[in-house]
PLY file of the C-alpha trace (Angstrom):
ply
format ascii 1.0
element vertex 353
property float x
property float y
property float z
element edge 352
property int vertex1
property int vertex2
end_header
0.00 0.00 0.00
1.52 3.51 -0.94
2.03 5.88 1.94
-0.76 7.82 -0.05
-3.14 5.48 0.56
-2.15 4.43 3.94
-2.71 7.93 4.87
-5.86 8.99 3.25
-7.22 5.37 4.67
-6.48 7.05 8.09
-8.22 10.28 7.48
-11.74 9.14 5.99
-11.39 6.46 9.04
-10.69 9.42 11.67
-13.71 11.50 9.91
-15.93 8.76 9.70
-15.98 7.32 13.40
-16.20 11.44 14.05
-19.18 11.47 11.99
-20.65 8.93 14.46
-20.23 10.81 18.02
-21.34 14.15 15.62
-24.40 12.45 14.42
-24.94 11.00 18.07
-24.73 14.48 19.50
-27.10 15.95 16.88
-29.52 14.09 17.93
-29.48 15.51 21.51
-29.37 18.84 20.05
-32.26 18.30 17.74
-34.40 16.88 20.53
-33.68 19.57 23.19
-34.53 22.74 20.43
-37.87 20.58 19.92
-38.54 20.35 23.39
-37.31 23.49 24.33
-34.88 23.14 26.31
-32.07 25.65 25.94
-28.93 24.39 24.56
-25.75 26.56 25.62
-23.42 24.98 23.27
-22.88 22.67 20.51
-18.80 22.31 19.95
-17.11 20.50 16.64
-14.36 18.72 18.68
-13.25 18.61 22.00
-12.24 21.08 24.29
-10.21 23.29 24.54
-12.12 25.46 22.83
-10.55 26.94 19.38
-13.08 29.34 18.54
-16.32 30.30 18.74
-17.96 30.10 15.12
-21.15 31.81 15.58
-24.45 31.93 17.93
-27.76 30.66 16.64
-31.01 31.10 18.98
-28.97 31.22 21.94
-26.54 28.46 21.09
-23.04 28.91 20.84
-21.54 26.76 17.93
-17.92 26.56 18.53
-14.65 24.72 17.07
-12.50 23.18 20.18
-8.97 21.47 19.67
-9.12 18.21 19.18
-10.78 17.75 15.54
-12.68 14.64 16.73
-16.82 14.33 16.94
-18.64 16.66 19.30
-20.40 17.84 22.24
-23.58 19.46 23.31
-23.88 21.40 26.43
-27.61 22.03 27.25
-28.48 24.61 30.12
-28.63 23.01 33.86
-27.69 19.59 32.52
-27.32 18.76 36.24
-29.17 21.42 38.02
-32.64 21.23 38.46
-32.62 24.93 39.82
-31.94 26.23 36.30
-35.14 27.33 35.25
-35.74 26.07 31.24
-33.00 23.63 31.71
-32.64 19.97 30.95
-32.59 19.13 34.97
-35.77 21.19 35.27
-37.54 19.88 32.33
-40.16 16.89 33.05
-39.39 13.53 32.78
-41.11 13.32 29.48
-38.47 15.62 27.82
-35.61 14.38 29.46
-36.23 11.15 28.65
-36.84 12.66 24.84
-33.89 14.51 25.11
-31.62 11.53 26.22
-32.88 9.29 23.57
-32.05 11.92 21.09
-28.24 10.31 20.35
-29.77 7.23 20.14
-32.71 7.91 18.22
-30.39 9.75 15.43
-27.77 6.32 15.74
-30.48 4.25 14.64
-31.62 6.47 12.51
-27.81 6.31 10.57
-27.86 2.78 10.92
-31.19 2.36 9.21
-29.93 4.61 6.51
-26.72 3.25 5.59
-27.94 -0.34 5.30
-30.61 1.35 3.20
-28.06 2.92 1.42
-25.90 -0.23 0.75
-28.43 -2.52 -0.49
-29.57 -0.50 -2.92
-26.11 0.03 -4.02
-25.18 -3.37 -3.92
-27.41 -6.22 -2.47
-25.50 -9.39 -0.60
-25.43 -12.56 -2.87
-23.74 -14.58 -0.71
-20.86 -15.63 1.44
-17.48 -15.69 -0.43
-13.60 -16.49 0.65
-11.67 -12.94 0.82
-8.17 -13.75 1.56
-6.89 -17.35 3.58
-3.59 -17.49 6.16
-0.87 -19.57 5.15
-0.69 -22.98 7.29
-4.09 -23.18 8.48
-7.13 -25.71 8.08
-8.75 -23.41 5.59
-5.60 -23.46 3.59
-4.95 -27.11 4.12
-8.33 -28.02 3.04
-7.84 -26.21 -0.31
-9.82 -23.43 -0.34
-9.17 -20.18 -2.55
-10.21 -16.39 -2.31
-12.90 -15.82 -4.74
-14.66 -19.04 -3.82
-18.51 -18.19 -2.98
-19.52 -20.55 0.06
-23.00 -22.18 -0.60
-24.06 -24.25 2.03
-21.80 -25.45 5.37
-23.20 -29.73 6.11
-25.91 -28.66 3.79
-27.39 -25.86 5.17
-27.34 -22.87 3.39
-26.24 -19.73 4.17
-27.32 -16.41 3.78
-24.30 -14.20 5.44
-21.28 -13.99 7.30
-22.40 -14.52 10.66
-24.35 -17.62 9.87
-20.90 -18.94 8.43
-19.13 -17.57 11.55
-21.30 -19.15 14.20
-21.76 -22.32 12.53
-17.88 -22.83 12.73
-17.42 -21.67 16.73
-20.16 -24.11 17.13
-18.00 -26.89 15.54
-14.82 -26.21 16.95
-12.38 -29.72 16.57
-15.40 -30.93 14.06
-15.22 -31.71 10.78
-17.84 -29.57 8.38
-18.52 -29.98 4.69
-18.24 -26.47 2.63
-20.09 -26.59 -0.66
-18.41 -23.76 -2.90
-18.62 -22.20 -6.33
-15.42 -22.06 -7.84
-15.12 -20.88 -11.60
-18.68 -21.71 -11.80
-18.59 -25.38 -11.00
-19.56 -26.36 -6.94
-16.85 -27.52 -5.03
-17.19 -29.65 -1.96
-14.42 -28.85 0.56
-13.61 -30.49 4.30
-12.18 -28.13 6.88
-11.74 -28.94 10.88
-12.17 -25.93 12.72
-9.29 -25.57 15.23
-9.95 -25.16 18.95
-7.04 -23.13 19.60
-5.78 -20.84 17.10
-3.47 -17.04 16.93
-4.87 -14.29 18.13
-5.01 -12.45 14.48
-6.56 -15.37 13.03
-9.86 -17.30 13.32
-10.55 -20.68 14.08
-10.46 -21.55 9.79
-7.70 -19.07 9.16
-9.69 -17.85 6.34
-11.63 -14.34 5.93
-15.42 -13.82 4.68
-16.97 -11.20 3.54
-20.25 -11.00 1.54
-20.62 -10.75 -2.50
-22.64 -8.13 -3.80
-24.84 -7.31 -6.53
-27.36 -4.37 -7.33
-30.97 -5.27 -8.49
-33.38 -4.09 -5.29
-35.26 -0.72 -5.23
-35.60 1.47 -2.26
-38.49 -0.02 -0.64
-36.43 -3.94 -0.78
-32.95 -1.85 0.35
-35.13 -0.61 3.63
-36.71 -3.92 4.21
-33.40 -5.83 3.83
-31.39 -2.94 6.23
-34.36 -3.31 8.94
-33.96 -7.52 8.50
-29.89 -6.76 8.46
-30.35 -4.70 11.89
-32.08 -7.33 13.66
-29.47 -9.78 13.05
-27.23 -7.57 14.43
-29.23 -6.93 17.64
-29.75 -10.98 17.85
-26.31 -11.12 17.50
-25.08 -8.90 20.12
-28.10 -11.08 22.57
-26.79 -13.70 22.18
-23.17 -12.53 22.84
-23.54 -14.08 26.67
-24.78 -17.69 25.70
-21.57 -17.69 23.50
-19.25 -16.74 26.16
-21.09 -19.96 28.67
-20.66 -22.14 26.01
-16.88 -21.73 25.23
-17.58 -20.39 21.95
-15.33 -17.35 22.72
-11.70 -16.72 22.36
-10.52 -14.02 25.04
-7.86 -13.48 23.29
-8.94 -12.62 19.61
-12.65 -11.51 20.74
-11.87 -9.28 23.63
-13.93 -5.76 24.14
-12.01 -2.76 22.06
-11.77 0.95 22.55
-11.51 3.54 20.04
-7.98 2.78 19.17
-8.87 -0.90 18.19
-12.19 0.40 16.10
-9.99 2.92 14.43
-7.80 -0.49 13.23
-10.45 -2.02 12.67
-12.31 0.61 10.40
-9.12 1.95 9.23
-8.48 -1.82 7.40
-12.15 -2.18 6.14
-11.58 1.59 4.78
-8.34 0.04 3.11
-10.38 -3.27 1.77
-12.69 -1.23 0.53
-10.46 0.88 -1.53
-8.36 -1.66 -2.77
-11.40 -3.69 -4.10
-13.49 -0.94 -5.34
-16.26 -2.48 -2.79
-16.91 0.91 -0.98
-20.61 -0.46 0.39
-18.53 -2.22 2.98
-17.92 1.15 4.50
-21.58 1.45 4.66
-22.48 -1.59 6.10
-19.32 -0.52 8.37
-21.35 2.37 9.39
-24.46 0.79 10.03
-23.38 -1.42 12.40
-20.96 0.97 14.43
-23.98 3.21 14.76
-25.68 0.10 15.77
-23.95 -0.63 18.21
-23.19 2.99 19.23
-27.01 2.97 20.33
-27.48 0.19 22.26
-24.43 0.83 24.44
-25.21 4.35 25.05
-29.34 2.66 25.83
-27.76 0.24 28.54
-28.70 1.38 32.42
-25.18 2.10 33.28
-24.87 5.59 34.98
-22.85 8.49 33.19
-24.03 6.53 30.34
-27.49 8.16 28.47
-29.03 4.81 29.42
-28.02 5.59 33.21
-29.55 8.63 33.48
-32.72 6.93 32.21
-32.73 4.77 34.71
-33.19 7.65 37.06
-35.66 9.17 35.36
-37.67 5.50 35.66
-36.75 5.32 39.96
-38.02 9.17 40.04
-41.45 7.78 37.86
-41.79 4.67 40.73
-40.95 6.47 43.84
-43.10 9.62 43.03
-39.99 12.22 43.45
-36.46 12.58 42.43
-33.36 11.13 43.42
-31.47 13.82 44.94
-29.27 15.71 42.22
-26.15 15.22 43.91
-26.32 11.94 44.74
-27.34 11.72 41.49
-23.93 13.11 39.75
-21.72 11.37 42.69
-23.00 8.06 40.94
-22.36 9.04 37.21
-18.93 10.79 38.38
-17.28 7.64 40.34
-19.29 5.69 37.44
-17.57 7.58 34.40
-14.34 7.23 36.53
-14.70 3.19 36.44
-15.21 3.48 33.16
-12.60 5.65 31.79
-9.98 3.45 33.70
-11.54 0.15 31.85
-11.12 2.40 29.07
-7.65 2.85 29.41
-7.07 -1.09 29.57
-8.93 -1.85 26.80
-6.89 1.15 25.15
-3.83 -0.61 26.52
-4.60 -3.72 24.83
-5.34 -2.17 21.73
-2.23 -0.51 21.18
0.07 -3.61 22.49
-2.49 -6.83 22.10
-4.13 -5.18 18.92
-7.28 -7.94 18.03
-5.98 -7.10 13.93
-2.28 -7.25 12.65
-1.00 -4.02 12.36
0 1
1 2
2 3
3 4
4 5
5 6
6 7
7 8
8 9
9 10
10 11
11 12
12 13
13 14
14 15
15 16
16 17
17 18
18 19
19 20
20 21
21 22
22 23
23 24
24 25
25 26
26 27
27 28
28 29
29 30
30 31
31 32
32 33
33 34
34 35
35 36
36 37
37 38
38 39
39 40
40 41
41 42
42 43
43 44
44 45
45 46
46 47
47 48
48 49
49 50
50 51
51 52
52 53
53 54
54 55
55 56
56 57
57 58
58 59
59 60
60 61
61 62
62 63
63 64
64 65
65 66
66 67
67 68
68 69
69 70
70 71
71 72
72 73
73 74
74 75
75 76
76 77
77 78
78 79
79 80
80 81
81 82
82 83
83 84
84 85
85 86
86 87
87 88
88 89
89 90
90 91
91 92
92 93
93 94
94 95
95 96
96 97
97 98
98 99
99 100
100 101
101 102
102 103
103 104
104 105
105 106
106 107
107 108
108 109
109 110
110 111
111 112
112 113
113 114
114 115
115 116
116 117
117 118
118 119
119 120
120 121
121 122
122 123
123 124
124 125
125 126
126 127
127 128
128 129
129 130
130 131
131 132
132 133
133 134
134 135
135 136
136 137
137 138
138 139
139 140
140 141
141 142
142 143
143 144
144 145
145 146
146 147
147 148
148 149
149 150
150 151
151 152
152 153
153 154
154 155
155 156
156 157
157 158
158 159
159 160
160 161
161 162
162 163
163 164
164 165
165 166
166 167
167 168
168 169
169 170
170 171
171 172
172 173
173 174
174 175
175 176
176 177
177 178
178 179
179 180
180 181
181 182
182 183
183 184
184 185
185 186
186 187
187 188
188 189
189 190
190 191
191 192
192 193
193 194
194 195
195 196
196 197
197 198
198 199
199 200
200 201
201 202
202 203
203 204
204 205
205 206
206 207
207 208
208 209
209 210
210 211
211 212
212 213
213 214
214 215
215 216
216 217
217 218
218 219
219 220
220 221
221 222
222 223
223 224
224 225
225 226
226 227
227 228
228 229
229 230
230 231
231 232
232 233
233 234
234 235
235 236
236 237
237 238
238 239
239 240
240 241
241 242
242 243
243 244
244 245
245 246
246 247
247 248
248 249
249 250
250 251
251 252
252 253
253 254
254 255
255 256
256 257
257 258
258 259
259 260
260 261
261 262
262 263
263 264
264 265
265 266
266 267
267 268
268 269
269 270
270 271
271 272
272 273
273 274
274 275
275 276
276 277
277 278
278 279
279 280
280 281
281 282
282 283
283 284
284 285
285 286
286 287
287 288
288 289
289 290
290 291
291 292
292 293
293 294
294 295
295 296
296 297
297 298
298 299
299 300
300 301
301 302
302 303
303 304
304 305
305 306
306 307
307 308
308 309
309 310
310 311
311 312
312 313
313 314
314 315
315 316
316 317
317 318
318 319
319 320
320 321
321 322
322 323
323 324
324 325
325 326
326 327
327 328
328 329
329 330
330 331
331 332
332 333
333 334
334 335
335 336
336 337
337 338
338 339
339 340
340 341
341 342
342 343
343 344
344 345
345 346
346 347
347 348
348 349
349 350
350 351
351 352
């Protein structure tokens, strides 16, 4: 790869996974102006701040140092004393307000699967690239080589392939392939232990595409293409109790292992000319930006919703400092699991760098 490409890989990867916290902070933004609730500031970056750009009904829109995502600061976040502030409001427009991010999330998810089918709808499972010395190599397969069925049942996409080999770990499985247009019948065992930058196969998948579907299928198919990711993510514990889980390659990553992560699909993508990956990339980051920031775990949006549901049972509010003691010694827990996870990106990373 040219030192061109390497870098412009990084750039549209560091704009993109900006483009997510942005779009996640619009959505707060947009929700607060429709509930009124005043919004002090809405900053492009982080702080410090840079510059202030310009004011619009009251809210400062400002350009801060570090040139990554953003930030909205809405009057009294914190204080209920505030009058016309978020702390203030009723629990009917907070609770609007802090689905806002993850309202808009979905909303980006929804589109970019939209987006990508129509562009290019999945036609299958094929073989992108295999690792030297491993079963998949052994066993003869070939990038290029469209997997139909795996012990005769067919499969749609990647993470039917994917699951159907973690639950056949040490097991020998028939892959029926289409190779040069003839089908190909291949055995591969599955090992139980394997590197940490490979997979149990040592091959990578990735879906074929083709465009035929109008809008109306592309929405269908990026609702349908959701779901699988939610089931997916569901059923993330049962994998982990049934050993179906490699600590080691599968681990939780921070920003610095999505930024690999994204930075090599943004490379794929260019190489092959397949930009839709991107877009499916997209979907499910924002996908999964949403239902982290929806789980009941305080400094998180989902945390303070789970306030807002105690104040609905008990009949009164929690008391507002108590209130921020939990989501500061909360967002101190997690910034230091942050940090190890951050640690492990940049020394364990889950991809070859």
């Amino acid at each position: 790869m040219s030192l061109f490409g390497n870098i412009f890989d990084w750039v549209l990867t560091i704009f993109l996974f900006g483009l997510l916290l942005f779009i996640h902070e619009a959505g707060h933004f947009v929700m607060a102006r429709l509930t009124g609730v005043k919004v002090e500031e809405f900053g492009f970056g982080f702080p410090p701040r840079l510059k202030k750009l310009f004011t619009w009904q009251g809210t400062e829109f400002t350009l801060n140092v570090i040139p990554f995502g953003a930030f909205v600061r809405p009057l009294g976040e914190d204080d209920p004393s505030v009058p016309g502030g978020l702390a203030s409001a009723s629990k009917r427009v907070r609770f609007a307000v802090l689905c806002g991010g993850v309202l808009a999330n979905l909303l980006a998810a929804v589109l970019a699967f939209t987006i990508g089918f129509k562009i290019a709808y999945p036609e299958g499972v094929m073989v992108d690239s295999i690792v030297a010395d491993t079963p998949a190599q052994q066993a003869g397969l070939l990038p290029g080589d469209h997997i139909l069925d795996v012990d005769g049942a067919t499969v749609q996409n990647t993470n039917q392939v994917i699951q159907y080999i973690y639950d056949h770990l040490g097991k020998e499985i028939t892959l029926r392939l289409e190779r040069g247009g003839q089908t190909v019948d291949l055995r591969v065992v599955p090992r139980s232990t394997w590197p940490s930058d490979q997979g149990p196969s040592g091959m990578v998948i990735t879906m074929a595409f083709s465009g035929r579907h109008n809008w109306f299928e592309a929405f269908g198919m990026g609702l349908t293409a959701m779901g699988d990711q939610v089931k997916l993510i569901a059923e993330l514990p049962a994998t982990i109790l049934r050993g179906n889980f490699n600590a080691s390659s599968e681990r939780p990553v921070g920003p610095v292992g999505i930024l690999d992560v994204t930075q090599q699909i943004v490379g794929s993508a260019r190489q092959n000319d397949r930009w839709v990956i991107i877009l499916s990339w997209i979907g499910m980051i924002n996908l999964a930006l949403a239902i982290g920031n929806i789980l009941p775990i305080p400094a998180l949006d989902g945390g303070r919703l789970l306030f807002i549901y105690i104040e609905a049972i008990r009949g009164k509010r929690v008391n507002p400092e108590k209130e921020r003691m939990v989501h500061a010694y909360t967002l101190l827990v997690l910034l230091v699991l942050m940090l190890f996870v951050t640690y492990l990106d940049f020394f364990f990373p889950v991809l070859p760098r």
